[in-house]
C-alpha positions as CSV (number, residue, x, y, z in Angstrom):
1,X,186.7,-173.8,-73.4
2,X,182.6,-174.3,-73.3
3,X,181.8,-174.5,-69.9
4,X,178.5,-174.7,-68.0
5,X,178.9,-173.5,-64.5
6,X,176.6,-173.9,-61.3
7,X,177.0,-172.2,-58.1
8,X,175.9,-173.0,-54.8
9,X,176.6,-171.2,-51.8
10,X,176.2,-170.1,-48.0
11,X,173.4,-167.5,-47.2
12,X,175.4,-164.1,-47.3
13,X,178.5,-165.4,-49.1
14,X,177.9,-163.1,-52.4
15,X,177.4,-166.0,-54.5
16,X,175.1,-164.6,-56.2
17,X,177.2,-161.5,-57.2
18,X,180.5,-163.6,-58.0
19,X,178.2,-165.5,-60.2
20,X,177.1,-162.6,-62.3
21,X,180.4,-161.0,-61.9
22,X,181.6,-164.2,-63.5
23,X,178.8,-164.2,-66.4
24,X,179.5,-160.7,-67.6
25,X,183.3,-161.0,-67.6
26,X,183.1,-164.2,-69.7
27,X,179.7,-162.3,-71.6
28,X,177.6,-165.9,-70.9
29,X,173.8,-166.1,-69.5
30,X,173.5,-165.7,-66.0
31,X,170.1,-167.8,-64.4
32,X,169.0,-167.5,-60.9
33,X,166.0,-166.1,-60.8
34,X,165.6,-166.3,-64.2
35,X,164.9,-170.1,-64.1
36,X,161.7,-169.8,-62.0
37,X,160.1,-167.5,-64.9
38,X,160.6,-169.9,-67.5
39,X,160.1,-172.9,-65.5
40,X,156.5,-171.1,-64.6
41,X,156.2,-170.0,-68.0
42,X,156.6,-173.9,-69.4
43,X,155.0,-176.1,-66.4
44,X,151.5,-173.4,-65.9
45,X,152.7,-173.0,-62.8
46,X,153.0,-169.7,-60.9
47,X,156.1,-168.1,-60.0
48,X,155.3,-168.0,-56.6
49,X,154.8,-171.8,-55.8
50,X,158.1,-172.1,-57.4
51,X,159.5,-169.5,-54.9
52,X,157.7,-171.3,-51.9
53,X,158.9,-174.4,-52.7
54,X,162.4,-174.1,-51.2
55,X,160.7,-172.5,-48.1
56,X,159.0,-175.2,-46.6
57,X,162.2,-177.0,-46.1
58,X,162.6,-175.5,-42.9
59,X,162.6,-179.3,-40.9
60,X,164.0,-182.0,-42.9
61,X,162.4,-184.8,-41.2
62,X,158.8,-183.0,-41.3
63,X,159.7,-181.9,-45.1
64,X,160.6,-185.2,-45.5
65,X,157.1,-187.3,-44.4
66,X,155.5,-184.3,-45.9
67,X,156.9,-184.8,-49.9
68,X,156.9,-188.6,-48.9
69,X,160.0,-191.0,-49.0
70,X,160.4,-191.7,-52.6
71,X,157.4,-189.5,-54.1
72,X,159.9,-189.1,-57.3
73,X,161.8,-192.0,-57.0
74,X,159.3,-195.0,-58.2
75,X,159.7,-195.0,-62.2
76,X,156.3,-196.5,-62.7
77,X,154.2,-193.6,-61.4
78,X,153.1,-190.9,-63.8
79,X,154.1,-187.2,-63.0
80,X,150.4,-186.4,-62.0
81,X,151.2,-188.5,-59.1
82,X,153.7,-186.5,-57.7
83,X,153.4,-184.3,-55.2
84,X,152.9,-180.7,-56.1
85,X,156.9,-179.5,-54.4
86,X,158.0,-182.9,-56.4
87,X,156.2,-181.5,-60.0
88,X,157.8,-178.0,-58.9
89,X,161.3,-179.7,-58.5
90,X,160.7,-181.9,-62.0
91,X,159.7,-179.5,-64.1
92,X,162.8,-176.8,-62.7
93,X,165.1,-179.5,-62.8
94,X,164.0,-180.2,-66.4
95,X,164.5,-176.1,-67.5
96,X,167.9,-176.3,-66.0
97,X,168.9,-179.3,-68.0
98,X,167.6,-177.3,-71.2
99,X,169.6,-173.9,-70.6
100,X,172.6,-176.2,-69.8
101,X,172.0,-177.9,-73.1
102,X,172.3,-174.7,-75.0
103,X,175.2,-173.7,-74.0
104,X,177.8,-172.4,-71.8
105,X,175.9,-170.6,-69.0
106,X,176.1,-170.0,-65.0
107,X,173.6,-171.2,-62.8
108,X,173.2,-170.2,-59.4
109,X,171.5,-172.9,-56.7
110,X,168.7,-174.8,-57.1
111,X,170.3,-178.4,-57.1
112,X,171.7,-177.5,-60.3
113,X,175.0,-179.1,-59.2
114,X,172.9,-182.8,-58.8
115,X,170.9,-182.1,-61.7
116,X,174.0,-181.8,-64.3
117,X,176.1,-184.2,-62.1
118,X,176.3,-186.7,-65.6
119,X,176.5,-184.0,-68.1
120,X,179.9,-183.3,-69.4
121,X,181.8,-180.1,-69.2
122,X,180.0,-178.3,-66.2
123,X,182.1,-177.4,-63.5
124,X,180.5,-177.1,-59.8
125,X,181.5,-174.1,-57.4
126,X,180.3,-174.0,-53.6
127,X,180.8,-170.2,-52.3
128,X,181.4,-169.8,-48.5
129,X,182.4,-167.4,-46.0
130,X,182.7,-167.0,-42.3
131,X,179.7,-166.2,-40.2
132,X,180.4,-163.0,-39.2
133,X,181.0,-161.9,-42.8
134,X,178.1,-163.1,-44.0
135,X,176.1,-161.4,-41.0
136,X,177.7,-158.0,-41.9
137,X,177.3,-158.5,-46.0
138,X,173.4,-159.8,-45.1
139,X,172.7,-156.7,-42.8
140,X,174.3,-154.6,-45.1
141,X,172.8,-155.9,-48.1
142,X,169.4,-157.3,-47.6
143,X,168.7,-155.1,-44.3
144,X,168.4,-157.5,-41.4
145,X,168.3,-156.6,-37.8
146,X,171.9,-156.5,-36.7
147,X,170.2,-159.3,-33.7
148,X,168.6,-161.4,-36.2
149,X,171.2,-161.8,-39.0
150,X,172.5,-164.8,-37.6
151,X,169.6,-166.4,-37.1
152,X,168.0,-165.5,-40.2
153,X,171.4,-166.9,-42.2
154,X,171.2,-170.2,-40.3
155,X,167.9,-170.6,-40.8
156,X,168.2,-170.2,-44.7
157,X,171.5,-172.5,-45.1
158,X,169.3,-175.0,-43.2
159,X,166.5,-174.6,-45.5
160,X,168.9,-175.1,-48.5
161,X,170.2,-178.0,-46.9
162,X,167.1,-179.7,-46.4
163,X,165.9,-178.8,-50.0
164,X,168.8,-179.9,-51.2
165,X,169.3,-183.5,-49.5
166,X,165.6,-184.2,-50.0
167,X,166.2,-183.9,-53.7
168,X,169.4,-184.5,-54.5
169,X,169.6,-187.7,-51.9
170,X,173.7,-186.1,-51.2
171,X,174.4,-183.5,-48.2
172,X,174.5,-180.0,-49.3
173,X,177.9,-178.3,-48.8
174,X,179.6,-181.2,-48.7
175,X,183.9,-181.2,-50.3
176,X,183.2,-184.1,-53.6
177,X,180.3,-182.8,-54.6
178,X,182.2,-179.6,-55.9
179,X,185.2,-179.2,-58.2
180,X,186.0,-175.9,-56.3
181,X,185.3,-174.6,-52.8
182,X,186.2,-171.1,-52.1
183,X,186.2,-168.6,-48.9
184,X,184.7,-165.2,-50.4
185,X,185.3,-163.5,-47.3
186,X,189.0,-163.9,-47.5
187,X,189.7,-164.1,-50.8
188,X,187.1,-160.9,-52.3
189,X,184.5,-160.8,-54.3
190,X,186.8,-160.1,-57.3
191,X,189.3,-162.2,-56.6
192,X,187.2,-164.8,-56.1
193,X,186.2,-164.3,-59.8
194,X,189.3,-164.1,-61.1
195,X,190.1,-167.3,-58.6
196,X,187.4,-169.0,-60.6
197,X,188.2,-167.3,-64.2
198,X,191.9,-169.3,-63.5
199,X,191.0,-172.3,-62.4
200,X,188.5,-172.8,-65.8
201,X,192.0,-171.5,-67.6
202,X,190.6,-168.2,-68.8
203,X,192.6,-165.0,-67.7
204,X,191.0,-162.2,-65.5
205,X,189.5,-160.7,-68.8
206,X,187.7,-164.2,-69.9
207,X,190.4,-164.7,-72.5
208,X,191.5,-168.5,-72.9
209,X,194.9,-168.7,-71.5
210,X,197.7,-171.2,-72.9
């Protein structure tokens, strides 16, 4: 069972880790990060305006007027035409299609869920967790301010948001766009893994089960 697998998920959730959890147990690439360097290394752009990309998505009607209303959308303009956050999107959205082309694979984010929404055989996980959770697992992890955690999660998950309904023209988080919602803060971090490894029919090892 060949699967490709994206997942997206809440700010502080542990996405992220269930996703690589996930990867090594069924011994299948792993691309988060990972897509930036080689959508950099094939579009001559830098690393950095692919990082930056998703950051300016802080106000979706601003981000909005400021990529304009259907910069990608009209088939009869040329990709030189595009805005430079619309070529950043393009030429990521085309590296994720190629990874996903070569076989089973997890990918974490990046409207990778939209992207592959007509491809066969991917599977599409959203990760969340309850805010206080994800404000101790974000203080504890990426060393916020105990009085800023909350505000610094919220302010991400609205940036996602806004980055993804921009680009993917759905709503981010939302129940259909997913084959599988799960609560990491009640379920584990392992079990969430093994949640996952049982609902593709694989057993807690990544063995195919009958």
């Amino acid at each position: 069972m060949n699967k490709v697998i994206t997942i997206s998920r809440q700010f502080g959730s542990g996405g992220r880790e269930i996703g690589a959890k996930l990867a090594k147990k069924l011994e299948i690439p792993f691309y988060d990060n990972e897509l930036i360097t080689r959508a950099a290394k094939e579009s001559g752009f830098s690393e950095a305006a692919f990082e930056n990309a998703e950051k300016k998505a802080s106000n979706s009607l601003l981000y909005s007027i400021a990529m304009g209303m259907n910069a990608y959308g009209n088939q009869d303009i040329g990709f030189t035409h595009l805005s430079l956050d619309d070529q950043l999107y393009l030429a990521q959205a085309n590296v994720i299609r190629k990874v996903a082309s070569e076989g089973p694979c997890i990918i974490v984010g990046r409207c990778a869920d939209y992207i592959l929404r007509d491809i066969p055989n991917v599977v599409h996980i959203f990760i969340w967790a309850e805010l206080e959770a994800r404000k101790k697992r974000a203080v504890k992890l990426y060393n916020l301010k105990e009085h800023k955690a909350e505000e610094e999660i919220l302010k991400t998950d609205k940036r996602r948001a806004n980055y993804y309904n921009y680009h993917a023209n759905e709503k981010w988080g939302r129940a259909e766009n997913y084959h599988l919602s799960i609560r990491s803060d009640f379920a584990g971090m392992d079990n969430t893994v093994d949640c996952i490894l049982h609902f593709l029919g694989y057993g807690e090892r990544g063995t195919i089960t009958s």
